[in-house]
C-alpha positions in Angstrom: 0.0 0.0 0.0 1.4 3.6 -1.0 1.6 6.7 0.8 -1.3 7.9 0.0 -3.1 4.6 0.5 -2.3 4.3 4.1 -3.1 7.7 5.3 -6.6 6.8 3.5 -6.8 3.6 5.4 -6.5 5.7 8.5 -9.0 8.5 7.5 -12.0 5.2 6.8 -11.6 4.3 10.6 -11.5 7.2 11.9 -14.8 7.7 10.1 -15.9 5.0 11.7 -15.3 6.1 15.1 -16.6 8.9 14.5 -20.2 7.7 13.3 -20.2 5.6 16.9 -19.7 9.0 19.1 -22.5 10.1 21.3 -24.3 13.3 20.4 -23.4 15.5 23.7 -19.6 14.6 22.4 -20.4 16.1 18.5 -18.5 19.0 19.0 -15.3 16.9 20.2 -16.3 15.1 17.1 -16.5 18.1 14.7 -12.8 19.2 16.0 -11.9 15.7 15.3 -13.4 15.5 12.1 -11.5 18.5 11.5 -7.6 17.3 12.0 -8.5 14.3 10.0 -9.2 16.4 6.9 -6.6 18.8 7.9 -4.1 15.4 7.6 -5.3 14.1 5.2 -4.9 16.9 2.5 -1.2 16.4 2.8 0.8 13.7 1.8 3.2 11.9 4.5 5.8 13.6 3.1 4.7 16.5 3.5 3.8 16.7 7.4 6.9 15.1 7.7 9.8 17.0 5.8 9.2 21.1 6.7 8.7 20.7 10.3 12.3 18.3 9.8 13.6 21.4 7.7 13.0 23.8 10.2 14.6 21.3 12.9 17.6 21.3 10.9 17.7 24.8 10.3 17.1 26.2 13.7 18.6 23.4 15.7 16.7 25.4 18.5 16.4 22.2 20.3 20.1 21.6 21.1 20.3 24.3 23.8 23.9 23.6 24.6 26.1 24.0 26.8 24.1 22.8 29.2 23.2 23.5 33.0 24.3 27.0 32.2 22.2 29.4 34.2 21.0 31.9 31.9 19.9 34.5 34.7 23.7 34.6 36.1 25.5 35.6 32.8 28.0 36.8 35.8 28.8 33.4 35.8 30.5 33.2 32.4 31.4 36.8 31.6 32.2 39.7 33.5 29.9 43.8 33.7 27.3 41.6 32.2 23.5 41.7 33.2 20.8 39.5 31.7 17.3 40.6 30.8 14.5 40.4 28.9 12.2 42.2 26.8 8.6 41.1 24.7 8.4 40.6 21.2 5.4 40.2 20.8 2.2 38.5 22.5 3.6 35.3 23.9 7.5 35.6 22.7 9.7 37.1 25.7 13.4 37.4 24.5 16.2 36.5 26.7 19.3 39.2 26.4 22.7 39.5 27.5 24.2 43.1 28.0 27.7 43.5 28.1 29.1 46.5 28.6 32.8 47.7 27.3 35.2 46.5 29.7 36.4 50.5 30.0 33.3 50.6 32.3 33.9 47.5 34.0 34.5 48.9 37.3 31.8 51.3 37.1 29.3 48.0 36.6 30.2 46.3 39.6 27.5 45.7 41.4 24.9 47.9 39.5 21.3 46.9 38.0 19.5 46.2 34.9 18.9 50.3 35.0 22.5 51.2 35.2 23.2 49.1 32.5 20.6 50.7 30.1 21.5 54.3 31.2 24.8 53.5 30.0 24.0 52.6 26.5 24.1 56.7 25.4 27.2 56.9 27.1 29.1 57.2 23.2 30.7 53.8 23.3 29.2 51.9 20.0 26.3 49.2 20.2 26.4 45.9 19.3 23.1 43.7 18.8 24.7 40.6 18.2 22.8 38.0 15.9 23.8 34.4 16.6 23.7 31.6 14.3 21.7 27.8 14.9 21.9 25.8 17.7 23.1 26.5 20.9 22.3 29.8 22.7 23.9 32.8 24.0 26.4 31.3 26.5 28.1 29.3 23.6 31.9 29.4 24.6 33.2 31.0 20.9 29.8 33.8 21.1 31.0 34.4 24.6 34.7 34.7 23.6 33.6 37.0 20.7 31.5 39.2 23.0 34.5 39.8 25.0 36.5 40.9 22.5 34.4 43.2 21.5 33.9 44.3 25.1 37.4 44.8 25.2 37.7 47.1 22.1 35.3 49.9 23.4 32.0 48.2 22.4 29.1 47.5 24.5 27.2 44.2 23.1 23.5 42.9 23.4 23.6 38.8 22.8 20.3 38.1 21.8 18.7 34.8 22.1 15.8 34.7 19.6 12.1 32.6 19.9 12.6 29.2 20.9 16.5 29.4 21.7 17.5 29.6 25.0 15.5 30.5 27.4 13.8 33.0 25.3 9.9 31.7 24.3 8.0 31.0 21.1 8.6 29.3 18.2 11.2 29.9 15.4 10.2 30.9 12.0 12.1 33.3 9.6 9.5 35.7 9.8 9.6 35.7 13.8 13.6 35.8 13.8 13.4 39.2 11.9 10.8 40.7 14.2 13.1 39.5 17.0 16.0 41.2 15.7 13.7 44.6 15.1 12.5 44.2 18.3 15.8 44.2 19.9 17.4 47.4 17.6 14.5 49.4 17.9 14.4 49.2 21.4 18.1 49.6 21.5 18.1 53.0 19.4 15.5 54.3 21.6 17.8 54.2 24.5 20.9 55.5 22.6 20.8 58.7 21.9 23.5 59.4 19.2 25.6 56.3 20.2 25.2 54.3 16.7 24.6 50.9 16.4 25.3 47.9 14.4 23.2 44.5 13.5 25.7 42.2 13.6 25.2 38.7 12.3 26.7 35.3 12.5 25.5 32.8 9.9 22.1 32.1 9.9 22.2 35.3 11.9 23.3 37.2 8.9 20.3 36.1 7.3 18.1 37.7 10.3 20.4 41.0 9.9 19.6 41.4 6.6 16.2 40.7 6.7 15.7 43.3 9.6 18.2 46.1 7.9 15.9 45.3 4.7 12.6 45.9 6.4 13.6 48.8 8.6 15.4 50.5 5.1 11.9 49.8 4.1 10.6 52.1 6.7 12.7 54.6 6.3 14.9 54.1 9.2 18.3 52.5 8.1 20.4 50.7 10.5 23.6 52.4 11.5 25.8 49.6 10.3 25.7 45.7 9.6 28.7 43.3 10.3 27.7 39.8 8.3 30.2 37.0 9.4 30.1 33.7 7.2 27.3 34.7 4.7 25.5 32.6 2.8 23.7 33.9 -0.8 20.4 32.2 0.8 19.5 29.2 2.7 18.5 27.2 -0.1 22.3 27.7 -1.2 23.5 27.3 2.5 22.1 24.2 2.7 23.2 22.4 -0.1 26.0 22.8 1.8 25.6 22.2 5.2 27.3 19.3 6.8 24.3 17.5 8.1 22.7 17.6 4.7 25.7 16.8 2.3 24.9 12.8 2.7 21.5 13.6 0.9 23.4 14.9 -2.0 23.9 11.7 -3.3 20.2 10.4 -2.8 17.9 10.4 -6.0 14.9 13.1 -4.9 16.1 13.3 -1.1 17.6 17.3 -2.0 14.8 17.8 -4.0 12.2 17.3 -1.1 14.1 19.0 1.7 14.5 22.2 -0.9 10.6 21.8 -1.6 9.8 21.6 1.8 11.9 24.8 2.7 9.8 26.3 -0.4 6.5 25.4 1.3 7.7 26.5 4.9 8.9 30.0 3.3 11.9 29.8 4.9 14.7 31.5 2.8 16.6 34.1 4.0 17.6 36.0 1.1 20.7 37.8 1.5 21.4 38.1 -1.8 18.2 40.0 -2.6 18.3 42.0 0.6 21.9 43.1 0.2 20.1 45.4 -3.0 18.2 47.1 -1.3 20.6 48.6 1.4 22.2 51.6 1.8 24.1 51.2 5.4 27.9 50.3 6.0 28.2 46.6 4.9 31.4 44.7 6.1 31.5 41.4 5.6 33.8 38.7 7.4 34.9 35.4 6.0 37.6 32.6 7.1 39.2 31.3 4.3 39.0 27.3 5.7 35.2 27.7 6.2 33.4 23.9 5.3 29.8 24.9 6.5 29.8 28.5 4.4 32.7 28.1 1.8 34.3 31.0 1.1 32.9 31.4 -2.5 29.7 31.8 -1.5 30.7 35.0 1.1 32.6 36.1 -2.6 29.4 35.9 -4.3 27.3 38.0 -1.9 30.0 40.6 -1.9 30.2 40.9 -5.6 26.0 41.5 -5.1 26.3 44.0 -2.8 29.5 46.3 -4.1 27.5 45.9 -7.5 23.9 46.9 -6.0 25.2 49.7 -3.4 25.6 53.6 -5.0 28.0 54.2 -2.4 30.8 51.3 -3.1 33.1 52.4 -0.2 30.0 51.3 2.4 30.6 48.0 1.6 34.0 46.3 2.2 34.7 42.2 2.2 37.7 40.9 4.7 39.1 37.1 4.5 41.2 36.2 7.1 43.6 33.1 6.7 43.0 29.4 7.2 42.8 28.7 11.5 39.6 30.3 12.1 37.0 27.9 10.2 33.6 29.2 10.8 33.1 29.6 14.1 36.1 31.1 15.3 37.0 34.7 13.5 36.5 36.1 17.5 40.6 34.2 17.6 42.1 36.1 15.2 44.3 38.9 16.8 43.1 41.1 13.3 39.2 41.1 14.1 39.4 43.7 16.1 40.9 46.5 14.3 39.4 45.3 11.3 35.2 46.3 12.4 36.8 49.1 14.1 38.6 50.6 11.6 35.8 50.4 9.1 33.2 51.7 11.9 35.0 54.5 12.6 35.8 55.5 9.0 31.9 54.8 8.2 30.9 56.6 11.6 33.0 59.6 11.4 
């Protein structure tokens, strides 16, 4: 019996059932009657490949490390308090403030509204974008957040729906609001302090969805720092690791690229890099396996050809040792968004 067979097998007897329920319990029935039409206008396939797709994408679920307590970022990094803020009806979004270690002594022992009176105190903002898995205590984002810290900036790691301990579901749609969210209630707390989306993998695509829609609006962000770009997730992944074995199964891509089609999950960089006007620098290792370097190539040749202004957009590669996680070790980073912040600020 085929796919379609089965799940038609099911449907008769739960027809059958139904027929044998009591009148007081018709409503039950109705609601019943309801997720079995509901199922049964899909094939298997597909109840079973987006939701996989957005599992692989997200990897939400592996909230590693574990037993980290997420209220006590003191714990793990120092001048840091954690907070949280609502997205939206029934999403609250767990954050990370770190301020720059110049102030370090200042923070000791202060609360959540010391911390936010000192984001207008002229040292740059970053809202730092993450990419899957994991959350914002993930030894190289925490190594990366101090660095920063160290060179003058303060940093807001941002855990969106789903990761962490922050609630809601993930969706590309509700990653972007999250990211919104988070710079629109930073600016309002700035003053003239700028501040810059800055995105890690999948978090680039959240970036440049969010600097899209705000551009949109009429409000574009102050900067964006993309590290390990992808073109778009269809692109991305072709060539992520956990996906690579499929490569070589007849119609096995196929479906997992259909099902990303049906779930509208895409995150387009390529598309919203046209449509930008603010400072663009983008960071790629050249050892990279889960982004290859071409790909970061690609979306830089989109951008410098798409932006009026050509010196707002600038591409670094730094040499093979940093892979994709692990730009925050090289002894360059630093000096490298500074520089080009500074030169875009002044």
């Amino acid at each position: 019996m085929d796919e379609r067979g089965c799940v038609a097998a099911w449907g008769d007897m739960v027809a059958r059932n139904l027929r044998s329920i009591p009148h007081s319990c018709s409503t039950l029935g109705r609601k019943i009657a309801t997720l079995y039409d509901s199922f049964t206008s899909k094939s298997l396939k597909e109840h079973i490949f987006p939701p996989l797709m957005d599992m692989l994408i997200f990897l939400n679920f592996f909230k590693a490390p574990f037993l980290v307590d997420l209220k006590k970022p003191e714990l793990k990094i120092p001048h840091t308090v954690n907070f949280y803020i609502r997205a939206e009806p029934g999403v609250t979004l767990g954050i990370w403030h770190t301020v720059p270690s110049c102030r370090g002594e200042d923070a000791k022992g202060k609360d959540r509204c010391w911390y936010e009176a000192a984001l207008h105190d002229g040292n740059p903002i970053i809202v730092y974008l993450h990419g899957s898995a994991e959350h914002r205590a993930a030894p190289h984002r925490l190594k990366l957040v101090k660095e920063l810290s160290d060179g003058g900036f303060h940093v807001l790691s941002v855990d969106y729906r789903g990761f962490g301990d922050s609630t809601g579901t993930p969706t590309e749609e509700g990653l972007t609001a999250d990211a919104i969210c988070v710079y629109e209630w930073t600016k309002a707390r700035s003053g003239t302090t700028p501040v810059c989306l800055w995105g890690h993998s999948l978090g680039t695509g959240v970036a440049t969805n969010a600097a899209r829609e705000l551009e949109e609006r009429g409000s574009p962000v102050d900067a964006i720092v993309l590290e390990a770009p992808f073109t778009n997730i269809w692109v991305a992944s072709i060539n992520y690791p956990l996906l690579k074995i499929y490569r070589k199964l007849p119609g096995v891509l196929h479906t997992l690229m259909d099902a990303l089609r049906k779930d509208r999950i895409v995150f387009p960089n390529d598309e919203n890099v046209k449509f930008l006007s603010s400072p663009l620098l983008i960071l790629h290792g050249e050892d990279d396996r889960t982004v290859p370097l071409e790909i970061g190539k690609q979306l830089y040749e989109t951008a410098h050809n798409a932006y009026r202004n050509k010196e707002r957009v600038k591409m670094v590669i730094f040499p093979p040792g940093f892979q994709h996680n692990l730009l925050c070790k090289s002894p360059t980073l630093l000096k490298t968004v500074r520089d080009f912040l500074s030169k875009q600020w002044a």
